[in-house]
N, C-alpha and C positions, 0 to 999 in steps of 0.2 A: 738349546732351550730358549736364548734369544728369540732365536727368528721363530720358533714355533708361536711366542708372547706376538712379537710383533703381526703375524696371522693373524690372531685370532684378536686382535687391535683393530683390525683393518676389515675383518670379517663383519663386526658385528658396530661400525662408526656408523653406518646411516639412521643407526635405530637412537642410539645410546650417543654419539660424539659431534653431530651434524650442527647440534644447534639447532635446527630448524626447528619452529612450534607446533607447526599443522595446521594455524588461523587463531591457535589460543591463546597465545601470549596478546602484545600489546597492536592493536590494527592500527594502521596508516592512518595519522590525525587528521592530516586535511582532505581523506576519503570519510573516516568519519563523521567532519563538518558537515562536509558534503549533506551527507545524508541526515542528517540534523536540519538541515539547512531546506530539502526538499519535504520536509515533513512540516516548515512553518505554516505554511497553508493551510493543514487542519487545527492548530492550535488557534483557540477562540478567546481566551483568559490574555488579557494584557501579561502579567505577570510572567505565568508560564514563558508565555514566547520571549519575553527580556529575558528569561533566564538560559533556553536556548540559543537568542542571538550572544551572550555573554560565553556562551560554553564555545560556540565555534568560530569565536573573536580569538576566544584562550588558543583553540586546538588548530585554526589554521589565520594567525594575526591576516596575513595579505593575500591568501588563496579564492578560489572560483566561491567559495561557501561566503563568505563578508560579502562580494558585491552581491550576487542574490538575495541577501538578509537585507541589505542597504536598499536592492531594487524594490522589494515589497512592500519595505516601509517607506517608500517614495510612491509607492502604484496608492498605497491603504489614503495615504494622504492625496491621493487627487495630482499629485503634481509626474505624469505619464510622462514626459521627455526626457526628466532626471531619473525616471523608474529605465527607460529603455537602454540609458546611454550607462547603467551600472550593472543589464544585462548583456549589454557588446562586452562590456570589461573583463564581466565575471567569466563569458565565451573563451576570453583574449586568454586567462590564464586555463583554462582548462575547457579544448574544442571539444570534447566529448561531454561535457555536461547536459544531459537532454534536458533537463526542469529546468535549466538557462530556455533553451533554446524556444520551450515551450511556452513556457510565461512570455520571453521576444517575443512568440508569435501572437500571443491572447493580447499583447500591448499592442500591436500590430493593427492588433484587427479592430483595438477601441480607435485608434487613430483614422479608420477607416482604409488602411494600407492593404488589402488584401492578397498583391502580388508578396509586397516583405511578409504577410504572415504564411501565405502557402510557404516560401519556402524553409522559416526557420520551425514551421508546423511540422512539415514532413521530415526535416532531418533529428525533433523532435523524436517521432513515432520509429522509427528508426532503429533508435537507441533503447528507447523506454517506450512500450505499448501503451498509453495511455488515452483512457475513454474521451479522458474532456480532449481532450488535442484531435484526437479522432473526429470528434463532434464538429468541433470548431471547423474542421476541414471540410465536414460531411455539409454544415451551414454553409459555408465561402463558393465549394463548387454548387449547390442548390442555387445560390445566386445565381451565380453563372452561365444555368440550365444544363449545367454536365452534370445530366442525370446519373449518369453511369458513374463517375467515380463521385459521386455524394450515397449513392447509395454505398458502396462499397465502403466508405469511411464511414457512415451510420452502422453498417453492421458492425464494424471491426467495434465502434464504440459502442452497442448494447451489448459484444461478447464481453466486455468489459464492465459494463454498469448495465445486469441486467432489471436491477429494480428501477431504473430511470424510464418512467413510462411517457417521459415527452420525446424520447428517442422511436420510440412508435410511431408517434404524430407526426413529427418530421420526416421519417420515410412515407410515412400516407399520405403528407402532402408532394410528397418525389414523386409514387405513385400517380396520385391526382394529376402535376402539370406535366406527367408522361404521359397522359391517354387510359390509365388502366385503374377507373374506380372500383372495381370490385378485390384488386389487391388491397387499395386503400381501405374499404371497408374493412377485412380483414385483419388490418393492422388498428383500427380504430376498436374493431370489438375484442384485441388483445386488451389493450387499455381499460375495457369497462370489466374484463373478467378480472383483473386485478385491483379497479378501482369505477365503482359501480357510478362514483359520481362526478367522474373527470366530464370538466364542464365541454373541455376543447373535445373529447373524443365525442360525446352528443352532438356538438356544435357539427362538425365534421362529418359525421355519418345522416345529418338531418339535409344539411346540403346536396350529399351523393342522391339522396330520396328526390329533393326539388328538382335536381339533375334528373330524372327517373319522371318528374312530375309526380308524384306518388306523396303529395301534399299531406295527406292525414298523416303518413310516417313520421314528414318531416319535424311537423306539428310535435306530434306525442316526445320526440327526441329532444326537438327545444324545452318544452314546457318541463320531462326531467332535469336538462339543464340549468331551465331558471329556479327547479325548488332549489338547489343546492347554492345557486348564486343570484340570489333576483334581482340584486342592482346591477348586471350585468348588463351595461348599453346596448352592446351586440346582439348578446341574445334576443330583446327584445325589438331592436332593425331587421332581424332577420326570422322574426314571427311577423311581425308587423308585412314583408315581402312573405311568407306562405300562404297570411291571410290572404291577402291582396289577391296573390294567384290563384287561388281556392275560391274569391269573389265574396270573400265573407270580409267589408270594407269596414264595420265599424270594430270590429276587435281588431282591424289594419290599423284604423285610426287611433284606436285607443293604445297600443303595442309601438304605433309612430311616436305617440306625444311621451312614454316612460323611455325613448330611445335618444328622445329629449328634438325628435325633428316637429317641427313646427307646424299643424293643422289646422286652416282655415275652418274650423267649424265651429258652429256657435257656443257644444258643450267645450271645447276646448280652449276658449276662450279665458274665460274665467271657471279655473277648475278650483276644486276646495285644498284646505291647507292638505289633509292626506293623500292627494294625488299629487299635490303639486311636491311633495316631498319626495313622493315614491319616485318623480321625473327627474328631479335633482339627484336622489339617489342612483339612480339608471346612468347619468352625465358625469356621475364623481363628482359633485361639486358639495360633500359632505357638508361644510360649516351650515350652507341655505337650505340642506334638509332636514339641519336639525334645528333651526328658524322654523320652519311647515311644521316639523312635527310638534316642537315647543306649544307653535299659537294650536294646532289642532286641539292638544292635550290643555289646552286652556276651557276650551270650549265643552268637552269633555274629558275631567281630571280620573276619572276611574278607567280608563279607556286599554287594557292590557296590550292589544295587541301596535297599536302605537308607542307604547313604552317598548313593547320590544324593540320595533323600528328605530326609534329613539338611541338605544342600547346599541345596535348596530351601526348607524352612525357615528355613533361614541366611538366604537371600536374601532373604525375605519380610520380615524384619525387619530389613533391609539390615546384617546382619554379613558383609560381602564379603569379610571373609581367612578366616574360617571356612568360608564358602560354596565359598571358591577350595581349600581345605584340602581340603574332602569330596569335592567334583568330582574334583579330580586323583587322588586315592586310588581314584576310584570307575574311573577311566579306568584306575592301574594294574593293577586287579583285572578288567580287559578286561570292563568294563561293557556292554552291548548295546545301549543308547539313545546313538545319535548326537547328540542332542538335547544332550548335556552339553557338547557343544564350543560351539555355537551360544549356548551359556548362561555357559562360561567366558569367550568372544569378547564378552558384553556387560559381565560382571563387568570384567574387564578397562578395556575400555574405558570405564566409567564410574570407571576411575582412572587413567585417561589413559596406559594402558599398551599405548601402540596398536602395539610389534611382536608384544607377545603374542597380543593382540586377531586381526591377523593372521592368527598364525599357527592359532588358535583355527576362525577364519571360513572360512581355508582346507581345513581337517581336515573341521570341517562339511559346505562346500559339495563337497569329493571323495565325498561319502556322500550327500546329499540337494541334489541339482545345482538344482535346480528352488525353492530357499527361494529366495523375493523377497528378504526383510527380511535375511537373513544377503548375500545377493548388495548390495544398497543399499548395506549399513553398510560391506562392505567396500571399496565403491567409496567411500563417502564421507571415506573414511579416507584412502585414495591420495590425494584429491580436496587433505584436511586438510595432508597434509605435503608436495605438491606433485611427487609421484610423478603426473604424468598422462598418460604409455602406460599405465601400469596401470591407472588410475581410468577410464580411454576404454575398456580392453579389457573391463572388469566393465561400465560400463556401457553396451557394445551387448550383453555377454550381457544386461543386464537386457530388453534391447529387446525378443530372440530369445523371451526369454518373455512377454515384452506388452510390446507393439509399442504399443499405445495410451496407453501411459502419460507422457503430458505434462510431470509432472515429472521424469522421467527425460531427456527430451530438451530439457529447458530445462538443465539440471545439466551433460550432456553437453556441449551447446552453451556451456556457461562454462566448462567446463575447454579447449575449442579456444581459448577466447580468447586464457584464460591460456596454451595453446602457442602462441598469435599464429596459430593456424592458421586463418584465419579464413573461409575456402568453408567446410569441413567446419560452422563453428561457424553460418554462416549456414544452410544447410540443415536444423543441425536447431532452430533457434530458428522456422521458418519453418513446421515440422513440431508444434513445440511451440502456434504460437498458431491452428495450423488445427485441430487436438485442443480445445484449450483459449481461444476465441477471446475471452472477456473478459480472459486474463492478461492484467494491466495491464504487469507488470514484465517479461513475455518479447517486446513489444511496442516498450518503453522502450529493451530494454538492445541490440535489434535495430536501431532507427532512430539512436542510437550509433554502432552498429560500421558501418550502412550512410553516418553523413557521415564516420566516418574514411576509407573509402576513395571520400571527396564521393560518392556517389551518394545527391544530395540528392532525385532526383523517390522511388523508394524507400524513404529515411528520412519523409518527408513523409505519407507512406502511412501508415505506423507510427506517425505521431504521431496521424493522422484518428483509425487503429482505438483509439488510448488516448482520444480525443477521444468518439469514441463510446460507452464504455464509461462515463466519469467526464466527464462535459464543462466540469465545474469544475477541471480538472487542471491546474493554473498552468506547471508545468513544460514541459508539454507544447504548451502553449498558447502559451509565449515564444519553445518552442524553433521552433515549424511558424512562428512571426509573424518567425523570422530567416531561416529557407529561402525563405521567401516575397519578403521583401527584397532577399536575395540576388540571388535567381532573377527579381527584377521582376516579378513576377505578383502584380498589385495589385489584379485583378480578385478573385483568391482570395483577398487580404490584407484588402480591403474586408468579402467575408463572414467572414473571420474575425472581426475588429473587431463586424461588427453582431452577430455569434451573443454576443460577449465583452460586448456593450453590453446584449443579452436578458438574458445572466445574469447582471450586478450593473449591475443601470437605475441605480443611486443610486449610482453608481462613479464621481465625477466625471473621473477619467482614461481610464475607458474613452470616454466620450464626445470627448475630447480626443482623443483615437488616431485615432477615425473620423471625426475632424473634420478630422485632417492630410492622413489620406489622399485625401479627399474634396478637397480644398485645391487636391492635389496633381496629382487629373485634371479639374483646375477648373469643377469643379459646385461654387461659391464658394455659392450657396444650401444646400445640404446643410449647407456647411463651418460656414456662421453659427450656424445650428440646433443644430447638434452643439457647437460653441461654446458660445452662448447658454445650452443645458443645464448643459455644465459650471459655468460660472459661477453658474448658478442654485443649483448641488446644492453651489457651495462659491465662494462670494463672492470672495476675496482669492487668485483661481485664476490666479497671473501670466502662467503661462504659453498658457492658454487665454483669457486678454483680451488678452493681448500676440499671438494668432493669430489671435481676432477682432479688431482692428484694422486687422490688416493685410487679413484677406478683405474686409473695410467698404471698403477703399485699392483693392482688385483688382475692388473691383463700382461706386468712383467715388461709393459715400457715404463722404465726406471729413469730413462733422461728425461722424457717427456713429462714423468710423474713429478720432476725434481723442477723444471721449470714451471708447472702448475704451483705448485708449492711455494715456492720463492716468490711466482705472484701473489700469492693467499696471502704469506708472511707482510709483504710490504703492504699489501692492502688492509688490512687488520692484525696489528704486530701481536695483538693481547688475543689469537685464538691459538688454546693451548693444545688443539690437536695437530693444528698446522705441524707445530714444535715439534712433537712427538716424532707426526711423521716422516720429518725434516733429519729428524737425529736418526730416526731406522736406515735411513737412507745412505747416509752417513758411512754407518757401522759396517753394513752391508757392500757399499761400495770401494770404501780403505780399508779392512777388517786388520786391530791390531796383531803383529805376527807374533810368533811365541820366539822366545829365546831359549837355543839350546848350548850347554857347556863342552865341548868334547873332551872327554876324557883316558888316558891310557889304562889299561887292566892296570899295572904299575898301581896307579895310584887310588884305582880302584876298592886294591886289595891294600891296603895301605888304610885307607879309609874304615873297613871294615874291620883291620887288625884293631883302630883307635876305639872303635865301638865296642870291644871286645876286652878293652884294657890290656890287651898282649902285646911284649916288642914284636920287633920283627925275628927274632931268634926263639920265639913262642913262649919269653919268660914273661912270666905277670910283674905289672912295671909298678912299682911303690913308689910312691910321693915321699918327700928328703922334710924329714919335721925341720921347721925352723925353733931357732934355740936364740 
């Protein structure tokens, strides 16, 4: 009965006696950090990030996570040499850190070191796929005129950040000083289908036209550019050069002098305060255009559309009660550009003035129905104060205008949440990663909301597709290894494991993992191996000597089982199955012997006569009263 107990001790310890958590207990603190640590970059709140760099001060005092925290707030502050020498540091304790490696390289490249950024960029990307590092590479070799691998690093970085529409521009201009404008165009009219008013992609496809000679084009492409930016110097240097070549010399000249270049002619000479504002404005030299427009609007104080100009100035120099001062004046003077609501709606809201903002975005949007960015913000607004019929209803109008727009249906898809509405919020998260199928996060936040309502085969799915995308993705990777569990599909839990084993060989736990599992559908040869590794890659591995033991017990090597064991014991004294199965061992290999008495028939029968109360002469023997 013993050893039957001890089986079925030994049968069922990987599940029930291992210890092991499966990724749910308590994770590795300074891996943790770590990843605290690469997330400081998008925290914007003072506060917040103190409380982050405080959490991974706690969780790893002296690890790779503190000098990165130390390097940013070295880089935030301006002072780059002590940003870079607390990214070698942070290298020094832990060489595989890419978001070290990466940030080295972006400090690299402010210093203008382009050879040290190539190479801590690339061993970056490496590790961790990342758009911006991708970028920065795709920029360094574009320098360089290696066309070929800038382009290649521009791609890798728009599969990464595909709403980044300057990522377009920069391959058009790769294109361009390759010989091949009509790719360029092509990537410059990705840009306007996404963004009707990107001033560079006009800028860009108007030159290809001058290149062509085909001057009216280029013309009609500028002049869209300058409605959306008209102080824009360039743009106007390079109408001021269409006219020129077209032979039409006084809109050259007049597009020369708001480019702020300097024309001998007589009107140019002395021009009046609203040109000469408009010129300053063209040069950036905001303070002296709002001098011009001041003295104009002196001359005439009703004058709208110089208040607006006025207001624009303001704003360029971010004086925003001024700027909100002149807009409103401009609007009661029944101004004609619509544009001014759209411009108070942001004034506004970069002072968190978000019912004016509103009201602002709505004025706008009954006038020019079709602005994306005014439709966005003010969905994002509803979004912000937890109004979301309204932030649903903006944005399926955003839908109705582009329907392809992924982050539009990932945002959507969060505010169902937040209504708990969650079909609606599944479909369009579902819509979001078939648009956009690397989003890691619309992916993430999908296979979530699919085990809140268990439909675990579903969420599993969701965890592959993040899997595929980043297949270092630890969250992701713990969360599919509990569905799996769950669900008893140990078939998949096993490839899990070996893919987890490919990608940190020198992981002595991931060997341990697929050594349980292995244990577990008793291919005890695998189990040793995966064992045997682990201990290899870290000696005093309790728990992985203490599992080799017992496969050495389940495959009937008992010496071998007993030296695994005695390692387990001394490496962790307090693991009570070690004990266990130290004592089976024991039992099993000195088993105490039985003691037998030998005895004669003689006095066998002697014994039974006593049991019997008979002498040996068969009389019944009576006890003698005492008196």
């Amino acid at each position: 009965m013993k050893k039957y107990s001890t089986i079925m001790i030994i049968a069922f310890a990987p599940v029930f006696l291992c210890g092991f958590d499966w990724g749910f207990g308590i994770k590795d603190k300074c891996t943790e950090a770590k990843k605290l640590a690469t997330e400081l970059n998008e925290i914007k709140d003072d506060a917040s990030r103190g409380d982050s760099e405080a959490k991974i001060a706690e969780l790893c005092p002296e690890g790779a996570a503190v000098h990165f925290a130390r390097a940013l707030n070295f880089e935030r502050n301006g002072a780059l040499d002590k940003a870079i020498a607390e990214y070698q540091e942070s290298l020094r304790e832990d060489s595989d850190f890419a978001a070290a490696n990466g940030n080295l390289g972006l400090a690299y490249l402010k210093k203008k070191q382009e050879d040290d950024a190539v190479v801590e960029l690339t061993k970056a990307t490496k590790n961790h796929s990342s758009g911006i590092y991708h970028k920065a590479l795709g920029k360094i070799f574009s320098d360089k005129k290696l066309y070929s691998l800038a382009l290649y690093h521009y791609n890798e970085a728009l599969a990464q950040m595909p709403a980044d529409t300057g990522l377009h521009a920069d391959i058009a201009d790769v294109y361009l000083n390759s010989g091949l404008p009509n790719s360029a165009e092509e990537e410059f009219n990705k840009i306007l289908v996404a963004e009707s008013g990107n001033t560079r992609a006009r800028m860009g496809i108007a030159a290809i036209n001058s290149s062509r000679n085909d001057f009216d084009k280029a013309i009609d492409q500028l002049k869209k550019a300058q409605a959306v930016d008209p102080g824009n110097k360039e743009i106007h240097r390079l109408l001021a050069e269409a006219y020129d070549k077209k032979g039409d010399k006084k809109s050259a000249e007049y597009e020369s002098l708001l480019a702020g270049v300097q024309v001998k002619t007589e009107t140019a000479a002395r021009p009046d305060h609203l040109r000469q504002g408009d010129a300053f404005m063209a040069a950036k030299e905001f303070p002296k255009a709002i001098d011009e427009y001041k003295a104009a609007l002196k001359e005439k104080p009703d004058w709208p559309e110089v208040l607006q100009k006025l207001g624009d100035a303001s704003m360029a120099v971010d004086n925003d009660d001024d700027a909100i001062t002149y807009y409103k004046e401009a609007v009661r003077l029944k101004a004609k550009d619509d544009a001014i609501h759209y411009k108070l709606g942001l004034l506004y809201e970069r002072q968190a003035l978000l019912d004016e903002a509103v009201v602002e975005y709505r004025q706008y949007l009954s006038a020019v129905a079709d602005n994306l960015d005014a439709r966005r913000r003010l969905a994002d607004i509803y979004t912000q104060r937890g109004s979301y019929p309204q932030a649903i209803e903006q944005y399926r109008a955003l839908l109705k205008l582009k329907s392809d727009d992924a982050a539009v249906h990932l945002k959507l898809a969060r505010v169902y949440v937040s209504s708990k509405d969650y079909a609606p919020a599944i479909t369009e998260y579902l819509e979001a990663t078939k648009l956009e199928p690397g989003n890691i996060e619309a992916h993430r936040e999908l296979a979530l909301l699919y085990r809140k309502k268990n439909q675990n085969d579903e969420a599993a799915k969701e965890y592959q597709a993040v899997l595929k995308v980043k297949k270092d993705d630890n969250d992701a990777r713990t969360a599919l290894t509990s569905i799996y569990v769950k669900g008893k599909k140990y078939d998949e839990l096993i490839d899990l494991l070996k893919e987890g084993v490919e990608l940190n060989p020198k992981d002595p736990n991931s060997h341990y993992k697929l050594g349980l599992m292995y244990e577990f559908k008793k291919d005890y040869p695998a189990a040793i191996d995966q064992y045997k590794e682990a201990t290899v890659l870290k000696a005093d591995h309790a728990k992985a000597l203490n599992a080799l033991g017992r496969a050495y017990m389940k495959s009937g090597r008992i010496t071998e089982a007993k030296e695994a064991l005695e390692a387990a014991k001394k490496a962790d004294p307090e693991l009570e199955e070690t004990t266990v199965l130290l004592s089976n061992i024991k039992d099993e290999m000195s088993p105490e012997p039985k003691k037998y008495k030998k005895r004669s028939h003689k006095s066998k029968k002697s014994k039974s006569a006593r049991k019997s109360g008979k002498s040996r002469s068969g009389k019944t023997k009576t006890k003698k009263s005492r008196h």
